[in-house]
DOTORTOR-62274 format. One record per residue (C-alpha): residue number from 0; x, y, z. Coordinates in steps of 0.5 Angstrom, whole numbers. Layout:
N
<node pos="NUM" X="X" Y="Y" Z="Z"/>
...
This chain:
324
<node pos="0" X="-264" Y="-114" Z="-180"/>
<node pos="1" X="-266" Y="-108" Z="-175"/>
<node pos="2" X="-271" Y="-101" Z="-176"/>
<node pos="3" X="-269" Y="-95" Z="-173"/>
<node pos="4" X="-274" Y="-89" Z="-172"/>
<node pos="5" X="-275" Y="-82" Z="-169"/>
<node pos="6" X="-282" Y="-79" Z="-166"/>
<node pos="7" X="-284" Y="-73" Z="-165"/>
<node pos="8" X="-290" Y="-73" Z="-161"/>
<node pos="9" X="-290" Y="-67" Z="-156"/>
<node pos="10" X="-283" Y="-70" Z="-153"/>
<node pos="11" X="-277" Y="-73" Z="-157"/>
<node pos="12" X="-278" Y="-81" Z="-158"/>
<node pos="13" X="-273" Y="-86" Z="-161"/>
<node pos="14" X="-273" Y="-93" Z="-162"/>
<node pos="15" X="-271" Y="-99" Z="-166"/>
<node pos="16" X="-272" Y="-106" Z="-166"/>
<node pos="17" X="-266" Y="-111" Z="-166"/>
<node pos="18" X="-267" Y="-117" Z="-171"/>
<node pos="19" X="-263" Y="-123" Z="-171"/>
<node pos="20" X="-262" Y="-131" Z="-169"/>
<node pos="21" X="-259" Y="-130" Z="-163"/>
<node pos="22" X="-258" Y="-125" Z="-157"/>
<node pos="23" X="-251" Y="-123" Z="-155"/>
<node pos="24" X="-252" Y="-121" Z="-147"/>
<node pos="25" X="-254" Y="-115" Z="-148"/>
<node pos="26" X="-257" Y="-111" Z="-142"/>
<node pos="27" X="-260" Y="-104" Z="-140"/>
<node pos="28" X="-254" Y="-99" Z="-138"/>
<node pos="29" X="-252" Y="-93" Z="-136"/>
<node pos="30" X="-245" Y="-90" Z="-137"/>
<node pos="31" X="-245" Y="-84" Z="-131"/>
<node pos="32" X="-241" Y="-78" Z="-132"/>
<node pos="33" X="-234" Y="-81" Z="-128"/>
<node pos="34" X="-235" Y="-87" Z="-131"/>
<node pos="35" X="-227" Y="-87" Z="-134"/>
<node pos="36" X="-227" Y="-89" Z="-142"/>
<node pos="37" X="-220" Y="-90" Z="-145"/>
<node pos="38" X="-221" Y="-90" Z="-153"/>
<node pos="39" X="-216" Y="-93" Z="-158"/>
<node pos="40" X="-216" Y="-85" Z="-160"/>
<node pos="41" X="-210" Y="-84" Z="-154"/>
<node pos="42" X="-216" Y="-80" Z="-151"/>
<node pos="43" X="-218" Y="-82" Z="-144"/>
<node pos="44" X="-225" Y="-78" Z="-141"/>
<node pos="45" X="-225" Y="-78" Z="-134"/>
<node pos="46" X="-232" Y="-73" Z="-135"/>
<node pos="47" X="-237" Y="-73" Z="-140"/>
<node pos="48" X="-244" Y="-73" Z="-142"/>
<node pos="49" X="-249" Y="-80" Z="-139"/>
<node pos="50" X="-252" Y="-85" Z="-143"/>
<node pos="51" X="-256" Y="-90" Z="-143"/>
<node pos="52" X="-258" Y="-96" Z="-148"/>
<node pos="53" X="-257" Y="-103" Z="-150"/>
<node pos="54" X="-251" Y="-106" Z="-150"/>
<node pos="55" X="-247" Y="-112" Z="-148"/>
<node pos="56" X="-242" Y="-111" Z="-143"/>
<node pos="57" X="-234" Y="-115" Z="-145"/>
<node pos="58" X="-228" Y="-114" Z="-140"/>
<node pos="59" X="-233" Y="-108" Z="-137"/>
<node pos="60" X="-233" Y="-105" Z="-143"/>
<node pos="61" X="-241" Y="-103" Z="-146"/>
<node pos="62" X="-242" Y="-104" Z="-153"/>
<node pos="63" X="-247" Y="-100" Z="-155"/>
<node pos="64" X="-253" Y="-102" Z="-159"/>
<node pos="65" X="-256" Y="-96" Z="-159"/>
<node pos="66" X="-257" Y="-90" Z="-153"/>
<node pos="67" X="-259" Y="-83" Z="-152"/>
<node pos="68" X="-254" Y="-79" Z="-147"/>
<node pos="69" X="-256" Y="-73" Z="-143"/>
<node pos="70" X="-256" Y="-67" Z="-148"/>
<node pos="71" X="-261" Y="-70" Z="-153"/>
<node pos="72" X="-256" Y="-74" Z="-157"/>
<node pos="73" X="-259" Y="-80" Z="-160"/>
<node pos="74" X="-256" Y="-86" Z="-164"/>
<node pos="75" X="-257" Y="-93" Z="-167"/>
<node pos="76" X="-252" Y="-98" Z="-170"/>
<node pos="77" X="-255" Y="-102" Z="-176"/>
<node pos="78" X="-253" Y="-108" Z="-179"/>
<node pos="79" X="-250" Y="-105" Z="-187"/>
<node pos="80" X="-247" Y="-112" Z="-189"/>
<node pos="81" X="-243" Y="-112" Z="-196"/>
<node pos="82" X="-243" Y="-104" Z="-196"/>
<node pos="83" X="-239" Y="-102" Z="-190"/>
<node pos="84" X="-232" Y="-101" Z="-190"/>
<node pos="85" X="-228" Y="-98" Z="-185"/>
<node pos="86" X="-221" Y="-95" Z="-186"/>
<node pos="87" X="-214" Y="-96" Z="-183"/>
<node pos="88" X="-211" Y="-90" Z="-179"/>
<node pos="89" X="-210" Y="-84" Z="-182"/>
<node pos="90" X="-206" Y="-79" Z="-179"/>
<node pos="91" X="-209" Y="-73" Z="-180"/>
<node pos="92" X="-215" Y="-75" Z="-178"/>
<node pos="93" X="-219" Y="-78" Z="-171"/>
<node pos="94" X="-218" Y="-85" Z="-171"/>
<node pos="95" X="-224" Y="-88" Z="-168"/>
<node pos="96" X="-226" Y="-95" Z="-168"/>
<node pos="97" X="-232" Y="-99" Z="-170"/>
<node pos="98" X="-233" Y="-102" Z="-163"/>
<node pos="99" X="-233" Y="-95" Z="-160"/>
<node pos="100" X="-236" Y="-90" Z="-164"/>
<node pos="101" X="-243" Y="-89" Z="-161"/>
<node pos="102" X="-239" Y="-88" Z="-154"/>
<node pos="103" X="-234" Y="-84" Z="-156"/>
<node pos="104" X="-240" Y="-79" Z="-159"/>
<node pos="105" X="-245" Y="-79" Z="-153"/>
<node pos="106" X="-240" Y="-77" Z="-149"/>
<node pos="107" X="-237" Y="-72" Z="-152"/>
<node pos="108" X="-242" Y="-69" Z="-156"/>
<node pos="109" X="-250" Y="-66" Z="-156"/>
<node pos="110" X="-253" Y="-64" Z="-161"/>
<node pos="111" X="-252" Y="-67" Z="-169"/>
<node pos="112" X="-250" Y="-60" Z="-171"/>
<node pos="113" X="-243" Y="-62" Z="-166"/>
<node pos="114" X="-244" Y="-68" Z="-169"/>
<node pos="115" X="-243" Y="-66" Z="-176"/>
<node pos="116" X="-237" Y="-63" Z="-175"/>
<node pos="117" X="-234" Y="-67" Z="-171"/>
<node pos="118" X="-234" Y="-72" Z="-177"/>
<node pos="119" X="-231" Y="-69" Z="-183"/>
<node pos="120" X="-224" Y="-71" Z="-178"/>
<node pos="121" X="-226" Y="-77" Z="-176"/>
<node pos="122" X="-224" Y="-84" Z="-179"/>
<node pos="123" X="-227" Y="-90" Z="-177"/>
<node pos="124" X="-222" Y="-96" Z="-176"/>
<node pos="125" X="-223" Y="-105" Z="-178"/>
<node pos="126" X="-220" Y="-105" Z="-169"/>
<node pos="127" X="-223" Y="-111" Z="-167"/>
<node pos="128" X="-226" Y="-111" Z="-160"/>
<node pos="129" X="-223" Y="-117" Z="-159"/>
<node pos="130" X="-223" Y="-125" Z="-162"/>
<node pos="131" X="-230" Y="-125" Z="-159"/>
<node pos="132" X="-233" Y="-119" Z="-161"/>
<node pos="133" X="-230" Y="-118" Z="-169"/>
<node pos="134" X="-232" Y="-111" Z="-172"/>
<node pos="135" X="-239" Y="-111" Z="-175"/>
<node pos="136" X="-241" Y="-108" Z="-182"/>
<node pos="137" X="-246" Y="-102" Z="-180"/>
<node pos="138" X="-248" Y="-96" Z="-181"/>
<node pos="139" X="-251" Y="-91" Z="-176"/>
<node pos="140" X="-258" Y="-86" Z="-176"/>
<node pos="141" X="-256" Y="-80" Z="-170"/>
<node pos="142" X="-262" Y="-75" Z="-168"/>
<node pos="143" X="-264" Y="-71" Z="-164"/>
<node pos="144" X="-270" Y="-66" Z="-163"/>
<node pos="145" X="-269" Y="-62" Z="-169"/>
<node pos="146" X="-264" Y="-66" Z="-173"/>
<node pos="147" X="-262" Y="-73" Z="-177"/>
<node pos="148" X="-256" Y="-76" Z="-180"/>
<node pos="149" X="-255" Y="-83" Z="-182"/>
<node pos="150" X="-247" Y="-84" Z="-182"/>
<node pos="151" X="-244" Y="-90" Z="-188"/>
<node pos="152" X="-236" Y="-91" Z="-187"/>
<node pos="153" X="-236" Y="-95" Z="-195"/>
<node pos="154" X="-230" Y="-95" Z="-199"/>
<node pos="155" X="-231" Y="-88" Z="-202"/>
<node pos="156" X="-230" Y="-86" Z="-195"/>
<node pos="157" X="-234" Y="-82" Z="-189"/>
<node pos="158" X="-241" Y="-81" Z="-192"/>
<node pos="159" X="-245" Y="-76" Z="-188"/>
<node pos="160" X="-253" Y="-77" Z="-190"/>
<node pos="161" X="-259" Y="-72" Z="-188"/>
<node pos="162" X="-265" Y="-76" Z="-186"/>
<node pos="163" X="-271" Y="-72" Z="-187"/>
<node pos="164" X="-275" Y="-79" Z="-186"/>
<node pos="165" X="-273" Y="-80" Z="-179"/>
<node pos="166" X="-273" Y="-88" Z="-181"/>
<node pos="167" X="-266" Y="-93" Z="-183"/>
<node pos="168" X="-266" Y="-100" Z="-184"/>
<node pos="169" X="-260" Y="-105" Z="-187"/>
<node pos="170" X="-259" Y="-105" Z="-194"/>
<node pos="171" X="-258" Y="-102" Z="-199"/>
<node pos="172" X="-253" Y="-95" Z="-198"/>
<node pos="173" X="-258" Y="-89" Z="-195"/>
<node pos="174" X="-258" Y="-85" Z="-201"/>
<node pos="175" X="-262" Y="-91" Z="-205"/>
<node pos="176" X="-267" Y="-92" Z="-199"/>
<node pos="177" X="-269" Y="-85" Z="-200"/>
<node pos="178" X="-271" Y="-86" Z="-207"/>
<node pos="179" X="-274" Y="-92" Z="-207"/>
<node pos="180" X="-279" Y="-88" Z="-203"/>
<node pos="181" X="-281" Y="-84" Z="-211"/>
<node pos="182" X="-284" Y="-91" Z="-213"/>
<node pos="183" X="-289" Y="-90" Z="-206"/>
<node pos="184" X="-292" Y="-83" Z="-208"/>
<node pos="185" X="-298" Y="-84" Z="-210"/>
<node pos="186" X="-300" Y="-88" Z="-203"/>
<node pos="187" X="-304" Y="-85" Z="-197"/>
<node pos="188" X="-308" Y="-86" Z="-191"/>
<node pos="189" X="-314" Y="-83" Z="-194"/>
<node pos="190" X="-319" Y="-87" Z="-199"/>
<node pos="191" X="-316" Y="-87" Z="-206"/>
<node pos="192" X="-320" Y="-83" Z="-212"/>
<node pos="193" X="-321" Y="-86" Z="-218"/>
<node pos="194" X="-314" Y="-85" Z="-223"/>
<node pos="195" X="-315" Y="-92" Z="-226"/>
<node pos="196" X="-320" Y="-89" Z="-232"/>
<node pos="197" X="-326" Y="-84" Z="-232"/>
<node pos="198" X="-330" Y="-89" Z="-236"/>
<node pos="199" X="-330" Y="-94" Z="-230"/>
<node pos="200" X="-334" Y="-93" Z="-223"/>
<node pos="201" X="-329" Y="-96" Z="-219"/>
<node pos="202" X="-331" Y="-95" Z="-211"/>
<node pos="203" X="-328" Y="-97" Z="-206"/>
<node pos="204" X="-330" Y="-103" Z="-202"/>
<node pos="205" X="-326" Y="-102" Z="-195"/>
<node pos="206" X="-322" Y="-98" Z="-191"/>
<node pos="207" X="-314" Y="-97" Z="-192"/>
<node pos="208" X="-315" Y="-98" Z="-199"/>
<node pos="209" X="-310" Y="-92" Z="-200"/>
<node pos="210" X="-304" Y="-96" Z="-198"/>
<node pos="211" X="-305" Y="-101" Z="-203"/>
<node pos="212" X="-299" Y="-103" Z="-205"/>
<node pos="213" X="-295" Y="-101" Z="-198"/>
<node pos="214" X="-290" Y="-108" Z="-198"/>
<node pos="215" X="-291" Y="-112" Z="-193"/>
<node pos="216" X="-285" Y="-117" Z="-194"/>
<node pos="217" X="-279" Y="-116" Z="-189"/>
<node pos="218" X="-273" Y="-115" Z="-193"/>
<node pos="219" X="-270" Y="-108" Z="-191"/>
<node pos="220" X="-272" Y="-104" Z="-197"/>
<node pos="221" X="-279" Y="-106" Z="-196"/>
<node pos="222" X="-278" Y="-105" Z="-189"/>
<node pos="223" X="-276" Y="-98" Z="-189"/>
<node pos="224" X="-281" Y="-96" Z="-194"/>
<node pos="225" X="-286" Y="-98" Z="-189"/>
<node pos="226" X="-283" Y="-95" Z="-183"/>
<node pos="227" X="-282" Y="-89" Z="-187"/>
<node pos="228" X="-290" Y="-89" Z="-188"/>
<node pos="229" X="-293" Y="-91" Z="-182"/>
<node pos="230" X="-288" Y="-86" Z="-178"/>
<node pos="231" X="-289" Y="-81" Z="-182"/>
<node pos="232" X="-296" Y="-80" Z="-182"/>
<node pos="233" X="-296" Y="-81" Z="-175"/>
<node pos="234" X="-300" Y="-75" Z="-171"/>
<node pos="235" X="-298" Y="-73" Z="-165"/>
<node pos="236" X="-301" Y="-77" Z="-159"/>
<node pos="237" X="-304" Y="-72" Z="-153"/>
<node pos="238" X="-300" Y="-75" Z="-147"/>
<node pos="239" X="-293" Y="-80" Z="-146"/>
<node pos="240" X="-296" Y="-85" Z="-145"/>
<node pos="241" X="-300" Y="-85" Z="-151"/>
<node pos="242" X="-294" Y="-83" Z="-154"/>
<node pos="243" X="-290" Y="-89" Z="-152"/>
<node pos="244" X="-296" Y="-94" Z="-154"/>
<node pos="245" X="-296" Y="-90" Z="-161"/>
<node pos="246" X="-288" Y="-92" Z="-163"/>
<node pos="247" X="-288" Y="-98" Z="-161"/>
<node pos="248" X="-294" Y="-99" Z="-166"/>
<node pos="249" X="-290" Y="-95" Z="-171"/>
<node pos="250" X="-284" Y="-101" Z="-170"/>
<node pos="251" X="-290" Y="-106" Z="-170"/>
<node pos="252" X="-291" Y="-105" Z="-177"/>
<node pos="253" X="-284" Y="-108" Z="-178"/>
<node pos="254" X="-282" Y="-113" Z="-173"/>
<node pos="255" X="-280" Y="-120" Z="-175"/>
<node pos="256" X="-285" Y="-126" Z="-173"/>
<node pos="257" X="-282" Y="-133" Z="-171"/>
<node pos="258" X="-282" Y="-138" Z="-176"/>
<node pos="259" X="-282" Y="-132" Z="-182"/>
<node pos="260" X="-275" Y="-131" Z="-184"/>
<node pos="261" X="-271" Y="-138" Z="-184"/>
<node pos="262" X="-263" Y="-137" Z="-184"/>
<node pos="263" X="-259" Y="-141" Z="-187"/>
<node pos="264" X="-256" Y="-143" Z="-181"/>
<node pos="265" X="-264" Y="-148" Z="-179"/>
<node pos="266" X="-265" Y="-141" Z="-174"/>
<node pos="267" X="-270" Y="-137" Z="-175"/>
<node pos="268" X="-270" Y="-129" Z="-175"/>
<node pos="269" X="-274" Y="-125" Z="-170"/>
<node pos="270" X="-275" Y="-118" Z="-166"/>
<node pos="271" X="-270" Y="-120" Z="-161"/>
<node pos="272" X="-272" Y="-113" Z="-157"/>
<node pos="273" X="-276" Y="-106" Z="-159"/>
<node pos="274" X="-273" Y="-101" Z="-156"/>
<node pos="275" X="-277" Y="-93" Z="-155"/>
<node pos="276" X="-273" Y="-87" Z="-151"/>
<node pos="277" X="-276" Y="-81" Z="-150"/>
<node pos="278" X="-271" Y="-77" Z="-150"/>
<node pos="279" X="-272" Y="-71" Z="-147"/>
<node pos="280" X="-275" Y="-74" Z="-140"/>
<node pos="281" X="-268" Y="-80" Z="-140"/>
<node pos="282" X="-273" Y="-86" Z="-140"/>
<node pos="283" X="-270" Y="-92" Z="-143"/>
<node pos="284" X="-277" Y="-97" Z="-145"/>
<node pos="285" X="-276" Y="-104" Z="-149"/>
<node pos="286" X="-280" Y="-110" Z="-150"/>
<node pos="287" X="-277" Y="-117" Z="-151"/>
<node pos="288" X="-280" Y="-122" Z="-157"/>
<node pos="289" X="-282" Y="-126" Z="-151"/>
<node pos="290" X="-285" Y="-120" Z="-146"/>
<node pos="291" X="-289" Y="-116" Z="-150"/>
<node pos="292" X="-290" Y="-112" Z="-143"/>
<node pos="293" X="-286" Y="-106" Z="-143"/>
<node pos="294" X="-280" Y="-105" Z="-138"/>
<node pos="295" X="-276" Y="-98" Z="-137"/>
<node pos="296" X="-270" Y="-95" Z="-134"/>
<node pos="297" X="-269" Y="-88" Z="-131"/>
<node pos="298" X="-263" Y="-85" Z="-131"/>
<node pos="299" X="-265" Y="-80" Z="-127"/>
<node pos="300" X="-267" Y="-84" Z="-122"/>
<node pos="301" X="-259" Y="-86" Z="-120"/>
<node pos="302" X="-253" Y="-83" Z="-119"/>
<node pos="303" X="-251" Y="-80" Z="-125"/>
<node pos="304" X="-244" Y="-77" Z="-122"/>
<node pos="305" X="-242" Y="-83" Z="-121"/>
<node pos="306" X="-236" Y="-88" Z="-124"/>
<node pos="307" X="-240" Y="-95" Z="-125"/>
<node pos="308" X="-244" Y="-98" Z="-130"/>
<node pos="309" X="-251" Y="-99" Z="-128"/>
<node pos="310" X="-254" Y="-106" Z="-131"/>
<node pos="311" X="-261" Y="-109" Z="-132"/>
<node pos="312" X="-262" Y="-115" Z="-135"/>
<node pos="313" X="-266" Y="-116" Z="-140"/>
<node pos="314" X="-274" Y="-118" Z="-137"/>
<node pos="315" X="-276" Y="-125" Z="-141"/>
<node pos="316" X="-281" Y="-129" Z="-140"/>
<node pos="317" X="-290" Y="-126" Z="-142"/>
<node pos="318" X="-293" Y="-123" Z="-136"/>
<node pos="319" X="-300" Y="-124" Z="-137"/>
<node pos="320" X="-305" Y="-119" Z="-132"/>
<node pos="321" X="-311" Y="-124" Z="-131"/>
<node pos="322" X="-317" Y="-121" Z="-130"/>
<node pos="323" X="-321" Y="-126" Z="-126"/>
């Protein structure tokens, strides 16, 4: 179970966390320019766009979780169990597997609008990656400074959804996220007026009363609702800095505590890592469930021309500044 959120606070900030019960490996990389990609499409890049994001590397390949690329673009997959469908080949359409999607469109496009385009002639494809790596069920939120879209292949097909929140989480289908805000209207970070009955003096009695009723459980629909609320009444900070501590704060609000959601499997759920890009300047930020300093990675401090892929282990382990 994942969040997904977009921030503008001066620059453009994007970010995620990536809740589960177990990690895959995954690593900070970088895609440089020359880094040659071959796509089940038949279409081979030998030049494109950088990216970089969180991915796990198979076979020398990165299976991006979520990235930004050079242009802007920014994306992020999220688990869509018992809703996304992927469909087989069709020949008048550009066939892209699940695996490569985010790839394929950090590459080759900038903007959401190239984006919008592209996608009334793509078809997701079932392709696996490997045995090791089956295709996972998820949908994508896609955004840049100005614009954002949530993606769901299901089974009526390709579906291309505007986000005016900024915000997605797991399930339900992005259509029925929306509306439940309509059940949240009355709340707000002002203190509440009396609606009740204008016979009674009722008075408020501490602060923050006005989000009464704000669902703290971590189900994905309340985290939406949540995330949505505290995002969206965010002002913008004076500095980066500022900036960067106010969305992982906003992602904060939704992180998932050890020992809260137990699996069926005996293992627990917990916020793997909290990601934060600040896309206009190409700083990849995160923090680890078991490092809550935060670590970052600058693309603009390698070579960005070259044909390798950059990797950086994630950093685990607490890092306490004493004080004394």
């Amino acid at each position: 179970m994942c969040t997904a959120a977009k921030y503008i606070s001066g620059d453009f900030y994007f970010g995620r966390t990536l809740d589960n019960d177990c990690g895959y490996g995954e690593e900070v990389v970088i895609t440089p320019r020359r880094r040659r990609l071959d796509f089940t499409t038949g279409e081979t890049l030998s030049a494109h766009y950088a990216f970089l994001g969180i991915a796990t590397v198979a076979d020398n390949f990165p299976l991006y979780y979520d990235a930004f690329n050079e242009k802007g673009l920014a994306i992020a997959g999220l688990n869509f169990v018992g809703n996304a469908v992927y469909h087989e080949a069709c020949p008048d359409k550009i066939n892209v597997a699940q695996y490569e999607f985010v790839p394929w469109l950090l590459a080759k496009f900038a903007s959401v609008a190239e984006v919008r385009r592209a996608l009334k002639k793509v078809n997701i494809t079932p392709v696996p990656f490997s045995d090791v790596f089956p295709c996972a069920e998820l949908h994508w939120m896609i955004a840049d400074k100005s614009d954002c879209i949530v993606v769901e292949s299901t089974a009526s097909g390709l579906n291309v959804y505007d986000n005016p929140v900024g915000v997605l989480t797991n399930n339900p289908p992005f259509p029925e996220q929306l509306f439940a805000l309509n059940n949240y209207m009355a709340l707000s970070p002002r203190p509440p007026k009396n609606n009740f009955c204008d016979k009674l003096k009722l008075n408020t009695y501490s602060r923050g009363m006005g989000a009464m009723g704000l669902p703290g459980d971590l189900s994905s629909q309340s985290r939406f609702v949540r995330a949505a609320f505290t995002c969206l009444n965010s002002p913008a900070c004076g500095d980066c800095n500022a900036s960067l501590s106010q969305f992982f704060h906003i992602l904060g609000s939704v992180e998932q505590t050890l020992g809260s959601c137990l699996m069926d499997n005996g293992h627990y759920e917990t916020t793997i890592y909290t990601s934060c890009c600040n896309v206009d300047k190409g700083v990849f930020y995160y923090t680890s469930y078991d490092n809550r300093r935060i670590s970052a990675v600058d693309m603009n401090k390698v070579n960005l021309e070259g044909t390798s892929l950059f990797r950086y282990p994630i950093v685990h382990g607490e890092q306490v500044l004493w004080q004394n």
